[in-house]
FIPAVO-838282 format. One line per 3 residues: number of its first residue (from 1); their letters; for each residue x, y, z of C-alpha. Coordinates in nm, 2 decimals, decimal comma, padded with zeros to 4 digits. Last residue first. Layout:
<nodes>
NUM> A> X:Y:Z; ...
</nodes>
This chain:
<nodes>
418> XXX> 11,66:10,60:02,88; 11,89:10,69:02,59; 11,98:10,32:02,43
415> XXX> 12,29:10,32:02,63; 12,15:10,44:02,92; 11,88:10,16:02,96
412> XXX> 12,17:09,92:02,93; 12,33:10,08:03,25; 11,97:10,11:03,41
409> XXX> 12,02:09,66:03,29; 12,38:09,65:03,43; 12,24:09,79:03,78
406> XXX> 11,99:09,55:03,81; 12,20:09,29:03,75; 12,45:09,38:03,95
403> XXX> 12,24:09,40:04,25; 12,12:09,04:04,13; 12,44:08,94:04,16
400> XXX> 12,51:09,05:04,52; 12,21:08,89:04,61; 12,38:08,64:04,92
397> XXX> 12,56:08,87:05,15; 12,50:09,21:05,11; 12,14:09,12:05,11
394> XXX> 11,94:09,39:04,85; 11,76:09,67:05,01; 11,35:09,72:05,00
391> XXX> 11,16:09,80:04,77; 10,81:09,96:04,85; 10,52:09,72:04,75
388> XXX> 10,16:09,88:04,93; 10,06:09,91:04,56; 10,07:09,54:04,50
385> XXX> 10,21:09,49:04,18; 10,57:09,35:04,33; 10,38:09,11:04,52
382> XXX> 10,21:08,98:04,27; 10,58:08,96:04,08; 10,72:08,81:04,42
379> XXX> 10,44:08,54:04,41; 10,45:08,46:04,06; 10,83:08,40:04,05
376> XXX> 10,83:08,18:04,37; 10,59:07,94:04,25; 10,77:07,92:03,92
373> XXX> 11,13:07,89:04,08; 10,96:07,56:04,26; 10,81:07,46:03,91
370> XXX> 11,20:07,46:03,77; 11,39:07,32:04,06; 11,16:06,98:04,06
367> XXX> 11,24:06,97:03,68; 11,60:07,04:03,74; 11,63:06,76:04,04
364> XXX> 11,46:06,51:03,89; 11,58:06,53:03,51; 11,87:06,27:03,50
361> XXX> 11,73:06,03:03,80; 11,40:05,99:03,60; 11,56:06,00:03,25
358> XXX> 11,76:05,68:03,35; 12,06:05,64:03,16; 12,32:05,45:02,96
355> XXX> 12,06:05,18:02,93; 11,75:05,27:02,98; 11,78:05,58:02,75
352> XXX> 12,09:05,51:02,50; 12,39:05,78:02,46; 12,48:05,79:02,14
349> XXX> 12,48:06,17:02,13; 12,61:06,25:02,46; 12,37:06,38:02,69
346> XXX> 12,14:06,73:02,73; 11,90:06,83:02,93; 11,66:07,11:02,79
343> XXX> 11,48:07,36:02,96; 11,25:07,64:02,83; 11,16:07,91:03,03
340> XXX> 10,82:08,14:02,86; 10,80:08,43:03,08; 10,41:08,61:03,16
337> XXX> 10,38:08,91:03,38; 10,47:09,19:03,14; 10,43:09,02:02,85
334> XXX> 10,56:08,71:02,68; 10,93:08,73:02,75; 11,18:08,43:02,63
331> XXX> 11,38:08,25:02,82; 11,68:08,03:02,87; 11,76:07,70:03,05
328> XXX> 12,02:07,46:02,96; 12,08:07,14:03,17; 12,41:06,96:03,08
325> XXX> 12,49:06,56:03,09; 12,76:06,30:03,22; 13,10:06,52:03,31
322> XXX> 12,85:06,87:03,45; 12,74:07,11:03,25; 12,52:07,36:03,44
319> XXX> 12,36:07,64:03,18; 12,15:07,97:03,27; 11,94:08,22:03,01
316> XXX> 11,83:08,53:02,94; 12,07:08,78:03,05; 12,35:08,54:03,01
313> XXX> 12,47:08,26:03,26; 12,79:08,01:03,24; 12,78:07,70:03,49
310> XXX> 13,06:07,45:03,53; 12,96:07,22:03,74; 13,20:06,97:03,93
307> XXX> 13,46:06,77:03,70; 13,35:06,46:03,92; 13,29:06,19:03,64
304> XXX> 13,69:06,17:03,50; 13,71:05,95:03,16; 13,63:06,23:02,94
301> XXX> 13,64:06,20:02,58; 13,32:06,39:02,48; 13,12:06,40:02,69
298> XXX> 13,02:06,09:02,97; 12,87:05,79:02,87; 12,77:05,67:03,26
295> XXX> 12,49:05,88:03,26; 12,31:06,00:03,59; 12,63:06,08:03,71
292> XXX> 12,67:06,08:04,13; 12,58:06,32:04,30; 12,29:06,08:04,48
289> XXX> 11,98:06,32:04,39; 12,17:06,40:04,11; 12,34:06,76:04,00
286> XXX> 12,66:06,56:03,91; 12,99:06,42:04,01; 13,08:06,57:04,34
283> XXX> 13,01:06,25:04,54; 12,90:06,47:04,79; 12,86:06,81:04,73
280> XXX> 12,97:06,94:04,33; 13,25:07,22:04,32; 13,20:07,47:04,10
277> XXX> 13,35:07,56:03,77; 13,30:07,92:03,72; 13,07:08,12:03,41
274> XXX> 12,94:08,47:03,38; 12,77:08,61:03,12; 12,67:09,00:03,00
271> XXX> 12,70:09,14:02,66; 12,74:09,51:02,69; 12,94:09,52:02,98
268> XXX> 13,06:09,87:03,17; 12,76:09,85:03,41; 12,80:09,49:03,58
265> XXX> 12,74:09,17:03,46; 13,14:09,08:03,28; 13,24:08,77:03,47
262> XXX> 13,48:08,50:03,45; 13,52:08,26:03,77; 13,85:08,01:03,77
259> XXX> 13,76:07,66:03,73; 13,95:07,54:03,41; 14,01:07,17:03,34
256> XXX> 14,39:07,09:03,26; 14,38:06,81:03,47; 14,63:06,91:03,75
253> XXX> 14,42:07,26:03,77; 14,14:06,98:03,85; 14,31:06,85:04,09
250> XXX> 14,40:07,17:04,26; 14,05:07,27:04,24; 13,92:06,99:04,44
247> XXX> 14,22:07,04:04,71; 14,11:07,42:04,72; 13,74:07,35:04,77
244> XXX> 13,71:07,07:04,99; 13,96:07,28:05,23; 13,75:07,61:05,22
241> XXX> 13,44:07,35:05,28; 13,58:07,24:05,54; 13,66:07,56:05,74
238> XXX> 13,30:07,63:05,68; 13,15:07,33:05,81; 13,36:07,51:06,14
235> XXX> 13,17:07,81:06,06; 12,83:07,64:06,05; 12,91:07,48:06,41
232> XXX> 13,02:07,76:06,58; 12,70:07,93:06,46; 12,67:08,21:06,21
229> XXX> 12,59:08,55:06,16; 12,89:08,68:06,15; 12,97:08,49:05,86
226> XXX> 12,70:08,65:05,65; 12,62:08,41:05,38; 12,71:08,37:04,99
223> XXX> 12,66:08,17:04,71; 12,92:07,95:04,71; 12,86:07,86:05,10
220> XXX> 12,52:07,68:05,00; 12,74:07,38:04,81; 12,49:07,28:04,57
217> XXX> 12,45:06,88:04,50; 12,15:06,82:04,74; 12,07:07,18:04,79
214> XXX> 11,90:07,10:04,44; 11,67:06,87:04,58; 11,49:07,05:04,89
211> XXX> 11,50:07,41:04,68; 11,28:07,65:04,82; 11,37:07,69:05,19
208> XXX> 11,78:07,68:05,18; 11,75:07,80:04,84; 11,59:08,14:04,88
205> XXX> 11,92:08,34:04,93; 12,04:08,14:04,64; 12,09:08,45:04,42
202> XXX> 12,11:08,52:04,03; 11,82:08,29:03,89; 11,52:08,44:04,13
199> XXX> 11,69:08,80:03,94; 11,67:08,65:03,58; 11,29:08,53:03,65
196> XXX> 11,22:08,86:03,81; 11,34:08,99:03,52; 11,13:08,80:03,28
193> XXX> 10,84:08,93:03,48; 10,66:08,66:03,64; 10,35:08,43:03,60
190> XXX> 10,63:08,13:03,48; 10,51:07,97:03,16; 10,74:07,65:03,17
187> XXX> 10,80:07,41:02,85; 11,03:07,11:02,89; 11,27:06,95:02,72
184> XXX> 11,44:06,55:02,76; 11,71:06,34:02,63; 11,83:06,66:02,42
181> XXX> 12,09:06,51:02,18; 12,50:06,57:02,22; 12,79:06,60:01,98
178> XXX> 12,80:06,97:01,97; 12,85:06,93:02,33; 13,24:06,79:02,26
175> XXX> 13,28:06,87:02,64; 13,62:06,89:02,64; 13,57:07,20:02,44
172> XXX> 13,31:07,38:02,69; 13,57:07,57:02,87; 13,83:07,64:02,56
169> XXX> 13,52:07,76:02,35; 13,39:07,96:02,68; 13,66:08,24:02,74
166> XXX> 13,68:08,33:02,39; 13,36:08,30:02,28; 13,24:08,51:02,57
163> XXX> 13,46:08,82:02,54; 13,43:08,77:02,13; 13,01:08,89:02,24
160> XXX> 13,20:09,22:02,31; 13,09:09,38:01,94; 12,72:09,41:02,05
157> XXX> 12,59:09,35:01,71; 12,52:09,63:01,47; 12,26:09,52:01,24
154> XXX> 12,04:09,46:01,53; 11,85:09,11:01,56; 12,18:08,90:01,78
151> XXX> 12,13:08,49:01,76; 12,31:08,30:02,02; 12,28:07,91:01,92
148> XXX> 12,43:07,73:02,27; 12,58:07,39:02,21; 12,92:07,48:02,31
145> XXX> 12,89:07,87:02,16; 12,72:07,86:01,82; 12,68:08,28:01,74
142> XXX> 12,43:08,38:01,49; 12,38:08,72:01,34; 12,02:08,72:01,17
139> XXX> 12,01:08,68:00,76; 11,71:08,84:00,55; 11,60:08,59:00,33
136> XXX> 11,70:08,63:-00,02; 11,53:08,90:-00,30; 11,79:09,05:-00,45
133> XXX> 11,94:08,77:-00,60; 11,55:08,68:-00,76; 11,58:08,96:-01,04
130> XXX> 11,25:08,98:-01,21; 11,27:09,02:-01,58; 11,09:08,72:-01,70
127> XXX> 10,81:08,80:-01,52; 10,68:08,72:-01,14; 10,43:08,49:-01,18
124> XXX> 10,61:08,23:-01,01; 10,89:08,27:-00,74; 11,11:08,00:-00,66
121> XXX> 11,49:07,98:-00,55; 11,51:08,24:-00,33; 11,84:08,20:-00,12
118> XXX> 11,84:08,19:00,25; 12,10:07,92:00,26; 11,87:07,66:00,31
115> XXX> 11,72:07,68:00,00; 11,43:07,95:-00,04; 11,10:07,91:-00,22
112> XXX> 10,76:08,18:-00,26; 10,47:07,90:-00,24; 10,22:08,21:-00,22
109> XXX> 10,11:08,17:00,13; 10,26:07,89:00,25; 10,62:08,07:00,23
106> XXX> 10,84:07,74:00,13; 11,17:07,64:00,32; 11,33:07,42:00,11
103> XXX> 11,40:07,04:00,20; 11,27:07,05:00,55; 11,22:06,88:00,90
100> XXX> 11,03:07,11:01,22; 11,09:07,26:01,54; 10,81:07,50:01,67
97> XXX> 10,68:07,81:01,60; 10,52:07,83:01,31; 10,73:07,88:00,96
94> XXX> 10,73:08,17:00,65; 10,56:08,39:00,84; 10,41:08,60:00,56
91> XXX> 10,56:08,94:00,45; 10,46:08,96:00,11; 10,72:08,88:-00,12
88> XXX> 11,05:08,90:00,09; 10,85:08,58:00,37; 10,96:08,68:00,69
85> XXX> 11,08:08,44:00,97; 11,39:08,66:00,97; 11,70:08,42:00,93
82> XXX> 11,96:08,17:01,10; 12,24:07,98:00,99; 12,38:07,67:01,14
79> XXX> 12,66:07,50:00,91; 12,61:07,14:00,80; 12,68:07,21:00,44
76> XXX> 12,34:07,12:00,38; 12,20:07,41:00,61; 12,10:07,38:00,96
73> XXX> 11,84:07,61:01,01; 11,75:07,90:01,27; 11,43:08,08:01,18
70> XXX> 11,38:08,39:01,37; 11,05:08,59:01,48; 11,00:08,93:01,59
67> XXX> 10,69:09,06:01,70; 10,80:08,97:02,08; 11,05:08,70:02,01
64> XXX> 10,91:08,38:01,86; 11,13:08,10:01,77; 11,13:07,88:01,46
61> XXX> 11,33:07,61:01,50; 11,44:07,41:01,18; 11,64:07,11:01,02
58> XXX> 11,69:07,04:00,65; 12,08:06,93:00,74; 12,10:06,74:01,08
55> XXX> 12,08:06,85:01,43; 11,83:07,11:01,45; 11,77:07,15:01,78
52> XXX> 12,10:06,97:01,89; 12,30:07,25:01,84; 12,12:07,44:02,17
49> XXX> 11,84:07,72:02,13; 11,73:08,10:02,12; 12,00:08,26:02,36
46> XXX> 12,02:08,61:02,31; 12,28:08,87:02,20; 12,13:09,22:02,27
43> XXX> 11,98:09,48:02,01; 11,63:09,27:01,95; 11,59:09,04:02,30
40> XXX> 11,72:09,38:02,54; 11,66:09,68:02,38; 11,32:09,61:02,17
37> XXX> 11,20:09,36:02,44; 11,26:09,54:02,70; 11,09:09,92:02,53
34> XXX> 10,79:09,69:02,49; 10,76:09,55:02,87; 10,82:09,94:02,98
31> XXX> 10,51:10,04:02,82; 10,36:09,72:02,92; 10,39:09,82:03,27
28> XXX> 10,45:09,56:03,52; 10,78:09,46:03,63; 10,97:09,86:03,62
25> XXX> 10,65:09,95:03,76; 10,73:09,79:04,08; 11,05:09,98:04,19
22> XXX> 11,39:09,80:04,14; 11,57:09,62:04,45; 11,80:09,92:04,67
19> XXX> 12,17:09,88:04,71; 12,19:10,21:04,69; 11,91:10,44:04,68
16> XXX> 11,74:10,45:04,34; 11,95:10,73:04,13; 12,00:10,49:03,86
13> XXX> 11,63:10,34:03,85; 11,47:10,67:03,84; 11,74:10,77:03,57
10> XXX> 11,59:10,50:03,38; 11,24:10,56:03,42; 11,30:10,88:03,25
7> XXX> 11,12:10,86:02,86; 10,90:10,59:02,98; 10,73:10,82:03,24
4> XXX> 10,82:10,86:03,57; 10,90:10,48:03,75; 10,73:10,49:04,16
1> X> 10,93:10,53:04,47
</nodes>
């Protein structure tokens, strides 16, 4: 099946056969790149950073977007706010990309000055009667969630972004992960559609193969498996599992820390996430290669290490918090075939390196997971550009989530009258 013209592809997508992946076009035009990018990164809520980007007053990330650009800040008052990267003389980029340190932000082009609240506090040569008030920065919606900075483009935000505030504040809250630093950040341009990215994120169905170190702490029944496929022996591991799970999750329930699965990814969501506490293997402390913490100053005011993972996805990013440190991940699309991932690993804010942790034993199993997802990412989108590529059906079993995907993005589509 091939994608029609830009002005259809969605109903292509819609009336696929059921259960069916998406055709190839849908990775590989740049027609269809550009009509992403304005629906999904400019009229979505998106995931541009963590708190501890810019963690005191005077600090900046600029972040590119397609031909957008926003400046998040963190103003004197010690409140995040976030702006166009355009300059209201002239248009000039006011910042590169990048994180930087500030006392105004200053338009290097003709020294044009703004506080950190957005407001113009300089212009020369512009006559007594100019009227600088109407001349501030223009302000992008910003959402701080745990230590994720959402930042929304469109003037009319998705209005179901309170879904995920209010189930993740309580979730993250022990957490305290405003009151963490990034030990360690890395850069990945995957050869990959940014969906393929998102879809390789949604389903383990690859993981027994591809992911050596992260099957270390993952439990493979959570994310799925055909039970009539399987041994004697893999269904009495089962029966275990079933028991690990419920005992774990009455202790937690005993604790006050909240397991239960939220999700809003299919059709009728605007603003999709999901998030679930999970149960760690082995020591069930932490995604190590031992389970146990790699950081013996846990968040916040916990005292208990093996509080499992609780993860909590959007459509362009993934998070695992576990008791001793976090590992964010969110993307950003290049073009058709190129995704920018950035990853940062975050512990508590005095947390010292060599002392209270290794970085080694903290990032192994994240940065090992990342170029492994890379590899696969490039093949499938190769593979996916191949004109022999006809899609074939979605596991039942294991890519249930990437189904949804895929059907909440033709949804999307819809909505913006594709």
């Amino acid at each position: 099946m091939s994608v029609a013209d830009l002005k259809n592809y969605g109903e292509v997508l819609r009336n696929r056969n059921e259960g069916d992946a998406m055709p190839g076009g849908v990775y590989g035009r740049q027609d269809i790149f550009e009509s992403d990018i304005d629906i999904f990164f400019n009229k979505h809520w998106i995931v541009v950073g963590v708190t501890a980007d810019v963690p005191e007053p005077g600090d900046v990330s600029t972040v590119d977007i397609g031909s957008a650009s926003v400046i998040v800040v963190r103003d004197d008052d010690e409140q995040i706010r976030a702006f166009r990267n355009v300059c209201r003389h002239r248009g000039s980029r006011l910042r590169e990309p990048g994180k930087s340190t500030v006392g105004m932000l200053v338009c290097p082009y003709h020294q044009w000055t703004y506080d950190l609240e957005g407001e113009l506090r300089h212009a020369a040569h512009m006559g007594k009667n100019f009227d600088k008030t109407c001349r501030s920065l223009i302000p992008v919606h910003v959402k701080v969630v745990g230590a994720h900075i959402l930042v929304c483009f469109a003037e009319d935000t998705p209005s179901d972004i309170s879904r995920l505030e209010e189930t993740m504040a309580p979730r993250f809250a022990p957490y305290d992960l405003q009151n963490s630093k990034i030990a360690y950040e890395t850069e990945i341009v995957e050869n990959g559609n940014w969906k393929l990215v998102i879809e390789n994120n949604r389903e383990c169905y690859h993981c027994s193969a591809g992911h050596p170190e992260l099957n270390v702490s993952f439990l493979p029944e959570d994310f799925g498996f055909s039970k009539e496929e399987m041994s004697e022996e893999s269904l009495a591991a089962l029966d275990t599992y079933y028991a690990r799970n419920v005992s774990t999750k009455q202790s937690w329930e005993e604790g006050g820390h909240i397991h239960a699965a939220v999700e809003f990814l299919d059709a009728d969501a605007t603003t999709q996430f999901r998030t679930q506490r999970l149960v760690i293997a082995g020591a069930g402390e932490s995604q190590t290669m031992d389970t146990k913490v790699a950081c013996t100053k846990l968040f916040g005011d916990l005292s208990r290490p093996d509080l499992g993972d609780t993860h909590f996805w959007t459509h362009n990013s993934w998070t695992h918090v576990m008791s001793d440190h976090a590992v964010i991940s969110y993307l950003i699309p290049l073009s058709p075939d190129k995704t920018l991932v950035r990853t940062k690993w975050l512990v508590r804010a005095d947390a010292v390196e060599g002392v209270d942790y290794d970085l080694n034993r903290l990032t192994e199993v994240w940065t090992a997971t990342n170029a492994q997802d890379a590899r696969l990412v490039a093949v499938n989108h190769r593979g996916t550009q191949d004109p022999g590529f006809v899609p074939g059906p979605y596991s039942p079993f294991t890519e249930t989530y990437v189904y949804q995907f895929t059907r909440w993005y033709a949804a999307r589509l819809k909505a913006h009258g594709i």
